[in-house]
N, CA and C of each residue as an Amber inpcrd file, in Angstrom:
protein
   201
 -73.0170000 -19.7320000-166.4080000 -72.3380000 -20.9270000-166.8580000
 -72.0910000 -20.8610000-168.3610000 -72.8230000 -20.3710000-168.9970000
 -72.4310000 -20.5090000-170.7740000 -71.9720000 -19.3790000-171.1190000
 -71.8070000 -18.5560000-170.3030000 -71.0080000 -17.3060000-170.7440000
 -69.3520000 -17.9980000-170.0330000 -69.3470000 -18.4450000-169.5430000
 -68.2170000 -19.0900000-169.1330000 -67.5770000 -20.0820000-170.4790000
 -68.8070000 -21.2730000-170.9870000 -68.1560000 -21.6280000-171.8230000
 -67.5650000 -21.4300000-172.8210000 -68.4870000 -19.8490000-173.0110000
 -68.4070000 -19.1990000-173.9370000 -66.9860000 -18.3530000-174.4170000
 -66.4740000 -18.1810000-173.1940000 -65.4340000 -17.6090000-172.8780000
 -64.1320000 -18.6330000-173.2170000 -64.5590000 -19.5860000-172.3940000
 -63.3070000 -20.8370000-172.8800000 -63.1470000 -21.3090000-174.6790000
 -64.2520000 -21.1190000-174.9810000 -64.1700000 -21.5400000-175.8970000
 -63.7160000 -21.0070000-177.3300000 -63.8500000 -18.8780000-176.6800000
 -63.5600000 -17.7040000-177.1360000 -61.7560000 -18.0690000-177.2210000
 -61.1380000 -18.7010000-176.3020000 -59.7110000 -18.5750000-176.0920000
 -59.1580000 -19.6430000-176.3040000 -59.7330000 -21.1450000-176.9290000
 -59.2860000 -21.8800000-177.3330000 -59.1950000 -21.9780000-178.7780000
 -59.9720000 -21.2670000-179.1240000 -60.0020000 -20.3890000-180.5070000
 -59.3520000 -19.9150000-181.1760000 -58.9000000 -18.5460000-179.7960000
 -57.6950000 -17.3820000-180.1100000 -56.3400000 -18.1990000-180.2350000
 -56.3020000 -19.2870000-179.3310000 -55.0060000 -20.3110000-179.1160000
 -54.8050000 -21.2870000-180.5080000 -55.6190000 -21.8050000-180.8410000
 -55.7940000 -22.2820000-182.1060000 -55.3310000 -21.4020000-183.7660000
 -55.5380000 -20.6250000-183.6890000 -55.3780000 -19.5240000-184.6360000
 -53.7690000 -19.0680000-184.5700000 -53.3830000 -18.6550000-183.1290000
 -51.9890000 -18.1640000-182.6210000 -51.2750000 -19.7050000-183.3790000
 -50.9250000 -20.5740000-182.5020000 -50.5820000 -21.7490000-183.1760000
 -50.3710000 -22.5050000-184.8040000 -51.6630000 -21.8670000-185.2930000
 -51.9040000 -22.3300000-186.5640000 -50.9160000 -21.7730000-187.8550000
 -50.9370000 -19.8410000-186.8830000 -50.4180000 -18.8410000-187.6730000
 -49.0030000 -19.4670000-187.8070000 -48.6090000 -19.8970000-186.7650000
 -47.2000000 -19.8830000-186.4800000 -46.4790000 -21.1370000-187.0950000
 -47.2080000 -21.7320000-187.4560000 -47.0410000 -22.8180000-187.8030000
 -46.7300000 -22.8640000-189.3920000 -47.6990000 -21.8970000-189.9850000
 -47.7020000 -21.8110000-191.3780000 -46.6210000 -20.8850000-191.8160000
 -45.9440000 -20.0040000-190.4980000 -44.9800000 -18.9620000-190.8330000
 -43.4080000 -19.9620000-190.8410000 -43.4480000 -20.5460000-190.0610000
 -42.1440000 -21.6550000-190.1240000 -42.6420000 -22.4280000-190.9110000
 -43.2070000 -23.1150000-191.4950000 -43.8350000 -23.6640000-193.0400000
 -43.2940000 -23.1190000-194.1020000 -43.8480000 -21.8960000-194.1790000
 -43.6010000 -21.2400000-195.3770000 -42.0420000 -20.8480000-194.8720000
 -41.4460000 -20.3560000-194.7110000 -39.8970000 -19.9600000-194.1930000
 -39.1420000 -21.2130000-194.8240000 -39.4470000 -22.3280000-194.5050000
 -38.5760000 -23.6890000-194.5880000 -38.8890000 -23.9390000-196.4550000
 -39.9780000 -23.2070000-196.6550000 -40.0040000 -23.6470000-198.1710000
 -39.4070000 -22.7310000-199.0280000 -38.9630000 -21.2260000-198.6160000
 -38.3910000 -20.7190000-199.0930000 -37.0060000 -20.7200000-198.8850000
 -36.4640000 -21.0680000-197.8700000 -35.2640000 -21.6280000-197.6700000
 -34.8460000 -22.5700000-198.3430000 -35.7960000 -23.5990000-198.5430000
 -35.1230000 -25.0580000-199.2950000 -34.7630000 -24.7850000-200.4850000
 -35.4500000 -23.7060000-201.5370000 -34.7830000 -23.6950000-202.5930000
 -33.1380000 -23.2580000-202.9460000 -32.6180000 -23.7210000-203.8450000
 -31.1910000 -23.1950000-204.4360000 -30.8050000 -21.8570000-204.2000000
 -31.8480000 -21.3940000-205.3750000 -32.2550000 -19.6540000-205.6990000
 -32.0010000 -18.7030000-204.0930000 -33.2680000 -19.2910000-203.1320000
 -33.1040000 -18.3870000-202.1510000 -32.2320000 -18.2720000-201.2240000
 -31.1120000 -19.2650000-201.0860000 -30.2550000 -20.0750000-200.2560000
 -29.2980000 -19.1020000-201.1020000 -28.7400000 -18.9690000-202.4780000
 -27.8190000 -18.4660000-202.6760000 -28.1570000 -16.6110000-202.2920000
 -29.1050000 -16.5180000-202.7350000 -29.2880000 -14.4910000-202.4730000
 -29.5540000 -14.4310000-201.0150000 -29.8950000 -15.2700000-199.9960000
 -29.7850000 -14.8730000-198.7250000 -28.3240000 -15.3930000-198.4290000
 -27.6290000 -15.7710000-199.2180000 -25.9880000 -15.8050000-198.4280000
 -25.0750000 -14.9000000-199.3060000 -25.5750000 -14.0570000-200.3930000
 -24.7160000 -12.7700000-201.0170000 -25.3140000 -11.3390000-199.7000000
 -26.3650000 -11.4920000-199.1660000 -27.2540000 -10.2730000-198.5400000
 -26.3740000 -10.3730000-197.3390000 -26.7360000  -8.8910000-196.9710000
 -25.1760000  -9.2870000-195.7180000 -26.2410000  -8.4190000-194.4430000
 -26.2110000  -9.4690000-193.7230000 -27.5160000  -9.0680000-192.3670000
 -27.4410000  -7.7820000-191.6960000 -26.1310000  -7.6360000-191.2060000
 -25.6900000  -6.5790000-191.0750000 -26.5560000  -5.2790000-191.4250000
 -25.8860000  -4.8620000-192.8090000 -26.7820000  -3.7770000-193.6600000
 -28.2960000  -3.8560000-193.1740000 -28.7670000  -4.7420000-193.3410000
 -30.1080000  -4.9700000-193.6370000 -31.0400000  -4.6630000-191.8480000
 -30.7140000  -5.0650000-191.1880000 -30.7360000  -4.8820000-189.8420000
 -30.5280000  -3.5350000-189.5280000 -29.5050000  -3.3310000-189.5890000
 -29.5180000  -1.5990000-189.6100000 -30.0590000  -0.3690000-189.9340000
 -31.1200000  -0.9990000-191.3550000 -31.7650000  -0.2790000-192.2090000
 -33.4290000  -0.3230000-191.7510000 -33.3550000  -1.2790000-191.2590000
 -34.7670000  -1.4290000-190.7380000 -34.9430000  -0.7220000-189.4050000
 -33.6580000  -0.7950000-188.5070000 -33.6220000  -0.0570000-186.9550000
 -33.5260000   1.1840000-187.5450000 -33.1390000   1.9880000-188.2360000
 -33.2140000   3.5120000-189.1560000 -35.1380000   3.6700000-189.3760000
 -35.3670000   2.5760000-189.9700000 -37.1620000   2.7910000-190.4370000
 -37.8540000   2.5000000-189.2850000 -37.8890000   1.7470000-188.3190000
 -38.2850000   1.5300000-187.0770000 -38.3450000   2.8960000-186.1940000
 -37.0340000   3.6740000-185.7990000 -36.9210000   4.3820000-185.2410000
 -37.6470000   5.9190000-185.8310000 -37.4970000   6.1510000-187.1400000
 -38.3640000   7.0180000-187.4700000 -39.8020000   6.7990000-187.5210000
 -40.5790000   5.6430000-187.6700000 -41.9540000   5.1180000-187.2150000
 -42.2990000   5.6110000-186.0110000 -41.0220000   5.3220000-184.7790000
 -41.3150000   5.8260000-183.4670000 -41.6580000   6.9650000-183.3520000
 -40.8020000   7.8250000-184.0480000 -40.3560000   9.4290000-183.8320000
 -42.0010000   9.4220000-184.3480000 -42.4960000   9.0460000-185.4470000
 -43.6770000  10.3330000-186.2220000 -45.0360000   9.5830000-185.3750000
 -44.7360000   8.4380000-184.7380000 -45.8850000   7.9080000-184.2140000
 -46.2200000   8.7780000-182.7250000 -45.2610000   9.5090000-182.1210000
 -45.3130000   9.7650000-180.9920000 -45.4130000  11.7090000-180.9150000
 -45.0940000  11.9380000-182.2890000 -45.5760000  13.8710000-182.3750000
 -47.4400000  13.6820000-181.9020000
């Protein structure tokens, strides 16, 4: 029985934390968005490029993770 609670209580925990994280990541996102500053250099940055450049670094991660 208390390894049981123990368990529930192990994963209401893990759920708490998941939630919390996520919470503070759209938090923080909305505060860097609200400013002027970041609003204007994320609308000169062109997604495109940037997306592309990361699927280039992604895909070589794959390649050297899997020799």
């Amino acid at each position: 029985m208390d390894r049981e609670k123990g368990s529930e209580l192990a994963t209401d925990t893990d759920t708490l934390c998941l939630f919390g994280g996520a919470a503070l990541i759209i938090f923080g996102s909305g505060l860097i968005v609200s400013t002027a500053l970041a609003r204007r250099c994320l609308g000169q940055a062109d997604a495109g490029n940037l997306i592309q450049a990361a699927l280039a670094d992604i895909d070589r991660y794959l390649r050297l993770r899997y020799m």
